[in-house]
C-alpha positions as CSV (number, residue, x, y, z in Angstrom):
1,X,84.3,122.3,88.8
2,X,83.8,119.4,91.1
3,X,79.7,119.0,90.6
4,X,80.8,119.4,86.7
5,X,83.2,116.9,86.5
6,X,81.7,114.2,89.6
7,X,78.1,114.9,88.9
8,X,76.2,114.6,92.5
9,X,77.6,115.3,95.8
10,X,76.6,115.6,99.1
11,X,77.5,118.7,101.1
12,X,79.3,116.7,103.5
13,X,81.5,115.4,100.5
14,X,82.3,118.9,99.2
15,X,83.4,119.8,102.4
16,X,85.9,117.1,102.8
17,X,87.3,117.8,99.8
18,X,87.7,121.4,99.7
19,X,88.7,121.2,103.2
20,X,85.8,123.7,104.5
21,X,82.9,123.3,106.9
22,X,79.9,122.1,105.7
23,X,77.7,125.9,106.8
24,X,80.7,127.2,104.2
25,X,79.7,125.2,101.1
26,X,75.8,126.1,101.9
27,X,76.5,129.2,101.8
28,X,79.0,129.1,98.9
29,X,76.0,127.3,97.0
30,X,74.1,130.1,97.7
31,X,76.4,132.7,96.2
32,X,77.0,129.9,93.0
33,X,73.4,130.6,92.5
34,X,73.1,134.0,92.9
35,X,75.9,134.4,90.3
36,X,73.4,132.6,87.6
37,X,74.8,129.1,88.4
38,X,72.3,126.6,88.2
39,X,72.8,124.4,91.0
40,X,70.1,121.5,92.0
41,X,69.2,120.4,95.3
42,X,68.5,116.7,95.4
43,X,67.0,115.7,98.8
44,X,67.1,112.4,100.8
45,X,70.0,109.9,102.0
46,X,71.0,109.9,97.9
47,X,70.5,113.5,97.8
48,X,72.8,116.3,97.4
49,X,73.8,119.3,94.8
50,X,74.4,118.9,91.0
51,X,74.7,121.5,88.0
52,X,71.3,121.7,85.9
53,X,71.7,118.9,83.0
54,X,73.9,120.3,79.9
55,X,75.0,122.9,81.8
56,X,79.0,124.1,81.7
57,X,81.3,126.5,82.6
58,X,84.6,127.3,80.3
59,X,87.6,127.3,81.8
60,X,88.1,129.6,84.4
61,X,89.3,130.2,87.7
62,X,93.1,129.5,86.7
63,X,95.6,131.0,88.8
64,X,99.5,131.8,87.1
65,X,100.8,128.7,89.2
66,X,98.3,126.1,88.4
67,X,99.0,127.1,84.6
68,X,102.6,126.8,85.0
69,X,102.2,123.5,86.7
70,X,100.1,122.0,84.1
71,X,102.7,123.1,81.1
72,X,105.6,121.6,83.5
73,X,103.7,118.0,84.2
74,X,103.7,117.6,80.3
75,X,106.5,115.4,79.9
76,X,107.2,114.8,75.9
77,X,109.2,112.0,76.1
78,X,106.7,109.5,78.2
79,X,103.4,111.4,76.1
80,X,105.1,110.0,72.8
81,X,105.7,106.6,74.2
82,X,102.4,106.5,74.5
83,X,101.5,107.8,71.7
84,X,99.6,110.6,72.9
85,X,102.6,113.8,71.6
86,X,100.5,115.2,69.2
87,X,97.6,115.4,71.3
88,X,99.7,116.9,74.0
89,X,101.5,119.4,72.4
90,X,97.9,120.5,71.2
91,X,96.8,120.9,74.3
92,X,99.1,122.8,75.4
93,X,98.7,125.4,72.6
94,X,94.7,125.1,73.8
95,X,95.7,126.2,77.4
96,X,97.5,129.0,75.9
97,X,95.2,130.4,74.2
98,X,92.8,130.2,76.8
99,X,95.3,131.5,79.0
100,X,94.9,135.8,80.0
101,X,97.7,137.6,77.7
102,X,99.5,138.5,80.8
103,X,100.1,134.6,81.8
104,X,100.9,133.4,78.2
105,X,104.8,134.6,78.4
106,X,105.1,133.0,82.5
107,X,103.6,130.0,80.5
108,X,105.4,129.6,78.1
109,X,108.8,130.1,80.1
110,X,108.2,127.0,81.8
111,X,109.4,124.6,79.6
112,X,112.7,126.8,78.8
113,X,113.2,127.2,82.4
114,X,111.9,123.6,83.9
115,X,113.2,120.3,82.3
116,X,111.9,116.8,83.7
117,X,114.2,114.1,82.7
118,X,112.8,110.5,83.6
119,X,115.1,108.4,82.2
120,X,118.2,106.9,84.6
121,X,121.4,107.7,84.7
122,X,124.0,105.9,82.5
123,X,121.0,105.7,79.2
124,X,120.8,107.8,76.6
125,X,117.2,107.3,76.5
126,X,114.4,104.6,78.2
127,X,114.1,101.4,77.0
128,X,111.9,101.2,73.8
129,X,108.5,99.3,74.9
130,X,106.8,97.2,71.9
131,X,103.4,97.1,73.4
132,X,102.8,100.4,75.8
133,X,100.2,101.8,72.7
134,X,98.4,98.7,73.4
135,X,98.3,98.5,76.9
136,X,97.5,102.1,77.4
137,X,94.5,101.5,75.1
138,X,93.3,98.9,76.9
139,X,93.6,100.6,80.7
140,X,91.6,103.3,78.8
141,X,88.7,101.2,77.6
142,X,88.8,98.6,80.2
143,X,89.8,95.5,78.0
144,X,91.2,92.0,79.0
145,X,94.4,91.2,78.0
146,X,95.8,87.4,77.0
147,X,99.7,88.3,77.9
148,X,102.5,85.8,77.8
149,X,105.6,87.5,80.1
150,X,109.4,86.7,81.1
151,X,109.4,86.5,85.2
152,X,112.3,85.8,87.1
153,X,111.6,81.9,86.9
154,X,110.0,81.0,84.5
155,X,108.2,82.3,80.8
156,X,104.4,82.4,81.7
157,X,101.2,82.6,80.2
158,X,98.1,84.8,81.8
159,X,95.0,86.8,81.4
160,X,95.1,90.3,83.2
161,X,92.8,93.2,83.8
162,X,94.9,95.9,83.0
163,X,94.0,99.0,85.9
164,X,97.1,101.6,85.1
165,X,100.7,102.5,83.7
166,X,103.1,103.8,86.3
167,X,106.5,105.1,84.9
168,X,109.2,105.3,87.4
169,X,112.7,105.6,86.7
170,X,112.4,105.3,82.8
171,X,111.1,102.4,83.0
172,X,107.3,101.3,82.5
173,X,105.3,99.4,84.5
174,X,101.4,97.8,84.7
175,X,99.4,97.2,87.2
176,X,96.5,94.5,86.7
177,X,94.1,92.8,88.3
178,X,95.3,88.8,88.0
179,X,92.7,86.9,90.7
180,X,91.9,88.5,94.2
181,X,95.1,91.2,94.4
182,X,96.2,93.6,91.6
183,X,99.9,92.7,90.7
184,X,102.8,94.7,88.6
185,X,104.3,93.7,85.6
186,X,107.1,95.1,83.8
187,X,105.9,95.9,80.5
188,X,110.0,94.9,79.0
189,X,109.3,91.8,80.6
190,X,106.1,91.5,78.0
191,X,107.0,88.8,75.0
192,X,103.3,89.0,73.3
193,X,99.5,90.1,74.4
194,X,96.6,89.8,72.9
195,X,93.6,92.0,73.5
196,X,90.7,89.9,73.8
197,X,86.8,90.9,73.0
198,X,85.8,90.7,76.9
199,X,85.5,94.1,79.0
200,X,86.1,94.3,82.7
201,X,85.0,96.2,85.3
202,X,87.3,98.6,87.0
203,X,87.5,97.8,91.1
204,X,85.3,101.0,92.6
205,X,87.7,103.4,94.4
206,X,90.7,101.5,93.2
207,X,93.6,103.6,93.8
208,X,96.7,103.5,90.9
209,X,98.7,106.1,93.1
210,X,98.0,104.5,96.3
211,X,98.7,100.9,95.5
212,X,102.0,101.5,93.7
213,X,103.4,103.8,97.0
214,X,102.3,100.7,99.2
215,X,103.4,97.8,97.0
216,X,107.0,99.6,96.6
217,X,107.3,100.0,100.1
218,X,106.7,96.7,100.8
219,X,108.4,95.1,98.2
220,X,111.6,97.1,99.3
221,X,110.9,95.6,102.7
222,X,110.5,92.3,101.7
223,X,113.3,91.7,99.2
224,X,115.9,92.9,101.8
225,X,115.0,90.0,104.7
226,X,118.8,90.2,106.1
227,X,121.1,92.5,108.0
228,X,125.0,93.5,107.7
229,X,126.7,95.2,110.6
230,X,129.1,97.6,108.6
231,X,132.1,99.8,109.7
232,X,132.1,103.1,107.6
233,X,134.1,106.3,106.4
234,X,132.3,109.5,106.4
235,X,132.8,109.4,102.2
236,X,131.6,105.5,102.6
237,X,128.2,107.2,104.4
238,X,127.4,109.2,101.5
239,X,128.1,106.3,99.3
240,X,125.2,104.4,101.1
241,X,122.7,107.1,101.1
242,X,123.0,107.2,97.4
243,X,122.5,103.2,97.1
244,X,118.9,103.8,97.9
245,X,115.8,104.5,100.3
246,X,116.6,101.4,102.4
247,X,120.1,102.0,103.1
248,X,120.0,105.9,103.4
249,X,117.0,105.2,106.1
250,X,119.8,102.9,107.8
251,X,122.3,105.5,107.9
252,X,119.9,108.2,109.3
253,X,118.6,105.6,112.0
254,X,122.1,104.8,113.3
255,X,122.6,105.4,116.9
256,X,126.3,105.1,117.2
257,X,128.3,107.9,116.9
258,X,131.4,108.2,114.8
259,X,135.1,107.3,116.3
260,X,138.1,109.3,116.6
261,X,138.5,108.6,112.6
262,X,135.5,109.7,112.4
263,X,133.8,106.2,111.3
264,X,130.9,104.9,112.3
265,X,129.5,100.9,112.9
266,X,125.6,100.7,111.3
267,X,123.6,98.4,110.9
268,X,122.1,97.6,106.9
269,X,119.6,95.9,105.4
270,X,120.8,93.5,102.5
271,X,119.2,91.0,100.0
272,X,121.3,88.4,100.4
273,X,125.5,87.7,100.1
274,X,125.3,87.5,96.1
275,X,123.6,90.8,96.0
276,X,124.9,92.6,99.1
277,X,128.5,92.0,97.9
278,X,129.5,93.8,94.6
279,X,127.2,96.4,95.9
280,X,129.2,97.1,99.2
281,X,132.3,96.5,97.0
282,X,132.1,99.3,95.0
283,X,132.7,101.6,98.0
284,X,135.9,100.3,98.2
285,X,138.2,100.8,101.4
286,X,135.7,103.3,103.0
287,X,133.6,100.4,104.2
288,X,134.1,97.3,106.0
289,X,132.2,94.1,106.7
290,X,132.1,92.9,109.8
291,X,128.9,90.5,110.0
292,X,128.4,88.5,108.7
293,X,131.4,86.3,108.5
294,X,130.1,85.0,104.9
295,X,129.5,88.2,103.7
296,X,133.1,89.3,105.3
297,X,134.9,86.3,103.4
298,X,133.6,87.1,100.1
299,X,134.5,90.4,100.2
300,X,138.2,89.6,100.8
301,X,138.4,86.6,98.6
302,X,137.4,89.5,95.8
303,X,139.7,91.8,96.9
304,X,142.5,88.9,97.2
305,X,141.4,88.2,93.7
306,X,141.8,91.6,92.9
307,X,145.0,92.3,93.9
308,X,146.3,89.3,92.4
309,X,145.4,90.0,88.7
310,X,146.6,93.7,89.4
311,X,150.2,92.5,90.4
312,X,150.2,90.2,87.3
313,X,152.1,91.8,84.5
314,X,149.6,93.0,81.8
């Protein structure tokens, strides 16, 4: 499967990435062969094995998991955004039928059994997205896009080299090349694109996967510059694990064990007062603000605010 779908490769290559020694692929070569595969040996620095030319093997080699796993990753909902249902729902039915009689039924009790729901809390369903047919087509044929965008200053105009689509949390993002670094876009931020007649040429061993894990990590690092010392309720804990990776990471760092009450003083990372405080507010009397002292005073001016209109007749 790997010479068929990469072409060349050295031994030293298929050992790396089926995790074997490099005497075990020679002498799986040699079996390939004697099983009436027609594998080439190219010799030299450029050298290596590759399948005889128009050669192919059907589908094979699937075990019940890896069938199950394929019906499970195909999610409807983000294959329709992008206007690709039909064609997934078809093949689907083409794995099936492809599929020994014995797996078919453990197929097809996947999807009753396994549901993958990528859209938020609190939505009844992810933001529609005017122009994801477009984009996708041109991260599939390597097109330039002319894209004019909403950022958090300012309405922009730029031309992109679209790399990939990354959905995460019902909402869709792109990735694209914009000078030297590859940056992300929100594609609801999108007012209008244009595909222009120029093609690109996609960075060698760029990395969609990679480069989103790295660029979330470090934007999560980045946006949340200051610190909070906080004094919390065992419920108030729970309440900050679920605010996100940054805070639950704080929570699990802590050093200092819990009082008599049971409460515990922790360190967090915050954005800044504007952002930290309706977030911390919403745990209500299970945590307290003790640093710093601006943070603290707009807290209580809230809550003084709070209690105020509650006292008021209605």
């Amino acid at each position: 499967m790997l010479l068929q779908t990469r072409g060349r490769l050295s031994a030293r290559a298929l050992a790396g990435e089926l995790e074997v020694s490099i005497r075990t692929v020679y002498r799986d070569i040699e079996q390939l062969g004697a099983a009436g595969v027609p594998v080439r040996v190219e010799r030299g620095a450029a050298g290596g094995f590759e399948l005889l030319e128009g050669w192919r093997t059907r589908l094979t080699g699937l075990t019940p998991a890896e069938a199950q796993a394929l019906f499970l990753a195909g999610l409807p909902g983000p294959a329709s955004e992008l206007g690709l249902g039909k064609a997934m729902a078809s093949a689907q039915l083409k794995l099936l039928a492809a599929l020994p009689a014995g797996w078919q039924a453990d197929a097809r009790r996947v999807g009753s059994r396994f549901h993958l729901d990528p859209v938020p809390w609190y939505r009844s369903a992810a933001a529609p997205v005017d122009h994801l047919p477009a984009v996708a087509d041109a991260v599939w044929t390597e097109r330039r896009l002319e894209i004019r965008y909403r950022s958090w200053r300012r309405v922009a105009r730029r031309e992109i080299e679209p790399l990939g689509l990354v959905l995460k949390a019902g909402e869709w993002y792109l990735v694209a090349a914009a000078g030297s670094e590859p940056r992300t876009y929100r594609l609801s931020s999108l007012l209008s694109l244009r595909a222009l007649d120029e093609h690109f040429t996609r960075p060698e061993g760029f990395d969609l996967a990679g480069f989103w894990t790295a660029s979330t990590r470090r934007f999560e690092a980045e946006i949340r510059r200051g610190t909070a010392l906080v004094r919390v309720s065992p419920l108030g804990l729970e309440g900050l694990r679920s605010s996100g990776a940054a805070l639950a990471s704080a929570v699990d760092a802590a050093a200092a064990g819990p009082d008599a009450r049971g409460w515990r003083r922790i360190a967090i990372p915050i954005e800044s007062i504007d952002h930290a405080a309706p977030e911390l507010l919403r745990l209500g009397a299970q945590l307290e603000v003790l640093e710093p002292r601006a943070l603290r005073q707009r807290l209580a001016q809230t809550a003084r605010r709070l209690a105020a209109m509650y006292r008021s007749p209605v």
